[in-house]
N, C-alpha and C positions, 0 to 999 in steps of 0.2 A: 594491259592489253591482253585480251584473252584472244585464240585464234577464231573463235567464232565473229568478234569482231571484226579481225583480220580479213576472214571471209568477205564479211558482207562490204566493206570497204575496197574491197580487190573487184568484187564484183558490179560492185558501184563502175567503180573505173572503166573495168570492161564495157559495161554495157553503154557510157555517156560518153565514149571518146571526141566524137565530134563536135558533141555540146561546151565540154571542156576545152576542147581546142577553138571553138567560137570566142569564147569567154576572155582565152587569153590575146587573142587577136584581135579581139575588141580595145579590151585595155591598152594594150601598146599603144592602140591607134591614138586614142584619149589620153595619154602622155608622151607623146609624140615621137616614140622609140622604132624602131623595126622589129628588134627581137629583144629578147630579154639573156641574151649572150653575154655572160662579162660581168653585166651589173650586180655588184655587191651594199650599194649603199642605197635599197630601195626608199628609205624614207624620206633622204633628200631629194630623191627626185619627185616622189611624190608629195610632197608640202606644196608643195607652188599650184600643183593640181586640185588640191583639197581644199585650200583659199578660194578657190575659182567659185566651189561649192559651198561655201562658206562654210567649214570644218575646218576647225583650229586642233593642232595635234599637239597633248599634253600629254608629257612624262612625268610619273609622278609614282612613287611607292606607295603602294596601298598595303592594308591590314589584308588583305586576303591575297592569298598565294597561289589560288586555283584560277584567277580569270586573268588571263595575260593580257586581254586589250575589251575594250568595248565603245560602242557608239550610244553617245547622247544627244538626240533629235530637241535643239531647240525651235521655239519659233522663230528669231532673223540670225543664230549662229548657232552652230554644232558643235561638237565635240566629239574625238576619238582619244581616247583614253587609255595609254598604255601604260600598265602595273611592272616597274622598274625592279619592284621588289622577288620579282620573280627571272630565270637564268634568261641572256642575252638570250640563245638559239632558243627559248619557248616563245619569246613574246616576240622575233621576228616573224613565227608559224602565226601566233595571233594578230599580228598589224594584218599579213595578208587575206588570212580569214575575214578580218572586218572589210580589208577593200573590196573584198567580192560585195559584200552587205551593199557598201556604199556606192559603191559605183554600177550595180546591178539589181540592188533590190528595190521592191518601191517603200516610199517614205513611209506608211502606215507600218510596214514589216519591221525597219528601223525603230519603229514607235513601240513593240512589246519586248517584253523581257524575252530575252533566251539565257537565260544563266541556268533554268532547269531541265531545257530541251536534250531530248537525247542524241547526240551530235553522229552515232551509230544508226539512225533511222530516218531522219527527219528531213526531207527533201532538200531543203535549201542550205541548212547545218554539212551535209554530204558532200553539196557543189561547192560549197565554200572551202572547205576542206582539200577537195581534189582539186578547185584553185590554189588554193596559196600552194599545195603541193608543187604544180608544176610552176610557178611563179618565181618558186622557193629556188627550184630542181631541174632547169627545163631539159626537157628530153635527149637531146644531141650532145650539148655539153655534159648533162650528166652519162649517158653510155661513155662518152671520149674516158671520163675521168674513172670510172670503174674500171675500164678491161685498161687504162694504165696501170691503175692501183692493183689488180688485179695480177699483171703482169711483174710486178714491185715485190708481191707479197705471195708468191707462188711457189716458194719455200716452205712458208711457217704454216705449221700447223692453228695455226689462230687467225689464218688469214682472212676470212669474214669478217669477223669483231673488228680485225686492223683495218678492212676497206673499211667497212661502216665509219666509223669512227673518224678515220681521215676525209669521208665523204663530209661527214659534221663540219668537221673545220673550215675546208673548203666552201661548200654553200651556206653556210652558218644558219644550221638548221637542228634543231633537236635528233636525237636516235630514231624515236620510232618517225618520225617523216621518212627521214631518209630510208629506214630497214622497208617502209611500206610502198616505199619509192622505186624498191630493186625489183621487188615482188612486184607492181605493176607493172616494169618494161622488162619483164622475164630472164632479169639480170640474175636472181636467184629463184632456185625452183626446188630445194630443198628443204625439207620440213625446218622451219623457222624453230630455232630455239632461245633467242635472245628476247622474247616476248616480256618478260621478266623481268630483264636488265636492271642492276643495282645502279644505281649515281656514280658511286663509288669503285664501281668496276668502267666504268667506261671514264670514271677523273684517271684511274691507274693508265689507262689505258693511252690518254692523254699523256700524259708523263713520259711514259715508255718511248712513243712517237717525238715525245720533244716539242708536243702542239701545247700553244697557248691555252690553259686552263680559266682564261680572265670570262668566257664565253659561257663557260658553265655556272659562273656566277650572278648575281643581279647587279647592275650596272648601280642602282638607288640612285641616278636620275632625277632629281627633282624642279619640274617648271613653274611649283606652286607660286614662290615669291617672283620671277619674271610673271606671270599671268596677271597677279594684281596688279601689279606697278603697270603692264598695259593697261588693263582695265582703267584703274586712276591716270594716266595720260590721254585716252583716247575718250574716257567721260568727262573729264575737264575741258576738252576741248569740242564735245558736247554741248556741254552747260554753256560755255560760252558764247557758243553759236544759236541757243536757247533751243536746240532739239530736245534737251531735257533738263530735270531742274538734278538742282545739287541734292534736295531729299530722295531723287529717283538713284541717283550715281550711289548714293551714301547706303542705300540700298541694296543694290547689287553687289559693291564690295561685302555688305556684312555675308550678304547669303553665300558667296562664296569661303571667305571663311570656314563660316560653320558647314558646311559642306566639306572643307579639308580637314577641319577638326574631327568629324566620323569617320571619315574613312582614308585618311593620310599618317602614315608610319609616322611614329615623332612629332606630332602636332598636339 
């Protein structure tokens, strides 16, 4: 993260307050919440929502480290695809970045690649972004938990790094979320110097606090063998009803397959 980044990101925020807070108040309504207060286990809640939309959500370790989640637009079912292989708090910032896609975008946008898109410019990449942020982080609870932590750590000279850090835990969210998080609700107004930040300063760091380090790890998650074994239950039972033949079924399982064989850790 370069502070130029930071800029244009902060300033994002500024200027779409309203629109972000549409967004998120939309959603809730569509998974039939009030607030998003409390909840930590967004993806159980949202699977039952994502079915509705016919999106099946597969964990699964991928060979690439850099895309923490992504949407695959079929014709009669979808997929959201989250990379296991990558640390718990990055690919919870990535589930919610894709729910904005899905639950806001229109289906052709869902239809192009964004893997080369510059997520620092790009209208929709931004709002998605400043979504999961506050989805991640929401406003109220997040101030409560700062100026606690805040008040905890008002001793130590390191007391930034320590809130950050415990803020991570707490909403299980990567660093820079969280550090761009403070800097949005003018939690901090100090020239930012954790832009940087090693792994390994912020696993110490962890340590230090006595926080569970399992979060900074990739979970490797694998739904590969549950998927086919649905697939082959729910095509057999198909064929039988003669919606399709057994060469269609026998089909779809190879292509899945080879599909995990490209791009699944250990396959």
């Amino acid at each position: 993260m370069t502070i130029e980044r930071l800029r244009a990101i902060l300033g994002y925020s500024k200027s779409h307050p309203k629109d972000i807070s549409e967004d998120i108040a939309n959603f809730c309504n569509q998974i039939d919440v009030s607030n998003l207060n409390g909840i930590r286990n967004l993806l159980q809640i949202v699977r039952p929502y994502l079915l509705q939309r016919k999106y099946l959500i597969i964990q699964i370790p991928l060979h690439d480290d850099e895309i923490g989640a992504f949407v695959y637009k079929g014709d009669s079912l979808s997929y959201l695809v989250i990379n296991t292989s990558m640390p718990v708090l990055n690919i919870n910032f990535a589930l919610c970045h894709e729910l904005h896609h899905i639950f806001f975008s229109a289906d052709e946008a869902l239809n192009k690649a964004r893997i080369d898109l510059d997520y620092y410019s790009n209208e929709n990449e931004m709002r998605a972004n400043e979504f999961a942020g506050n989805l991640l982080m929401p406003e109220i609870e997040f101030r409560q938990m700062f100026l606690k932590l805040r008040t905890i750590y008002a001793d130590n000279p390191q007391s930034e790094l320590k809130i950050i850090v415990s803020l991570m835990n707490y909403f299980k969210a990567p660093f820079m979320a969280v550090y761009i998080r403070c800097y949005e609700l003018d939690l901090l107004t100090s020239t930012p110097q954790y832009l940087d930040i090693e792994l390994e300063t912020i696993k110490k760091e962890f340590e230090e606090l006595w926080l569970d380090t399992a979060d900074l790890q990739a979970s490797k998650i694998d739904n590969a063998e549950y998927l086919i074994k649905q697939v082959q239950e729910k095509g057999s039972e198909y064929v039988e009803k003669e919606y399709i033949n057994k060469r269609t079924l026998q089909k779809a399982l190879e292509n899945i397959k080879v599909l995990f064989a490209k791009v699944k850790v250990g396959a």
